[in-house]
N, C-alpha and C positions, 0 to 999 in steps of 0.2 A: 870443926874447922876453925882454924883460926884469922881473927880478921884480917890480919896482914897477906894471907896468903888468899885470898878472898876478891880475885878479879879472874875474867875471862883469858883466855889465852894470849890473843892479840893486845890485852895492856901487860900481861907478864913481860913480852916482846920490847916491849917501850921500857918498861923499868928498868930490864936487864941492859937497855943502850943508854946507861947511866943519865936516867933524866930525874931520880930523886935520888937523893941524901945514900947513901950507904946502909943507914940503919933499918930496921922497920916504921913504916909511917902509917897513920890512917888515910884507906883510900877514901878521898870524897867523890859524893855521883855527880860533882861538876868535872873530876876529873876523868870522871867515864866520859862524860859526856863530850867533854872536850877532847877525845881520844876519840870518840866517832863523830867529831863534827862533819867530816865531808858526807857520810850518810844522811845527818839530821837535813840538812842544806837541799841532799840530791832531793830527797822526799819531800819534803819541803814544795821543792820546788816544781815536783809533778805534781803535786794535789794541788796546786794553786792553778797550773797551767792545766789542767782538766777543769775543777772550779769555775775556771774563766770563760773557757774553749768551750766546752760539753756540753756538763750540767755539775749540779749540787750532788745530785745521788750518784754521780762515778767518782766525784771525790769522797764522799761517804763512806761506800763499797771501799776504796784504797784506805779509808782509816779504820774502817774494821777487820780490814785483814790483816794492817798490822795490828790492831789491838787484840786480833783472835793469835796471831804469832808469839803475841809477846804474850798473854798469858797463859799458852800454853809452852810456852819456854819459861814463867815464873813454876808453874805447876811441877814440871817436871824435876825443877833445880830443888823445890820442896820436895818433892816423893824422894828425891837423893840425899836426904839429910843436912841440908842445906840453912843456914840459921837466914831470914826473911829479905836481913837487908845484903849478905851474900845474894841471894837469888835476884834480886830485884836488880841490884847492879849488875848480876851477868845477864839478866834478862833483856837489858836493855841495851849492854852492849853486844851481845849474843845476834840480837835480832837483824840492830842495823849491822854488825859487823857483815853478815851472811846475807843481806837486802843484796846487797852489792857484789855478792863474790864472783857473778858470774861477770863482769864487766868487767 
């Protein structure tokens, strides 16, 4: 696969409403990132507001299960022939994309 062609589907969404250049560019994982900032934010901001409110071990539990999401979303994008730093940027916007879909 080739790098250019190397993001999840909701950033293909974004490029294709003319937000970069025409050409092909490299995608950077700032600009993953910056493509699921309202996810990073929401989470963000439950695991603090649990932290706070709860305990330490239910914000814990909330960060290991995104960590058990996301590397099982890296896992899989490798078993599909996926070159590393492809997978890891869909892994990441993968995850939060879908944290959120039900809202």
């Amino acid at each position: 696969m080739r790098p250019e062609h190397c993001v999840t589907r909701n950033h293909i969404e974004v490029w294709h409403g003319r937000v970069l250049p025409a050409g092909a560019v490299r995608v950077t994982f700032w600009s993953v990132l910056r493509g699921s900032l309202l996810p990073v934010l929401v989470w963000g901001g439950v695991i603090s507001f649990v932290f706070f409110i709860h305990s330490q071990w239910a914000a814990v539990a909330l960060g290991g299960l995104f960590a058990f999401s996301f590397l099982l979303a890296l896992a899989l994008r490798r078993r599909a022939h996926h070159s590393f730093r492809c997978s890891l940027y869909g892994a990441v916007g993968g995850v939060l994309d879908m944290s959120l879909a039900g809202l």
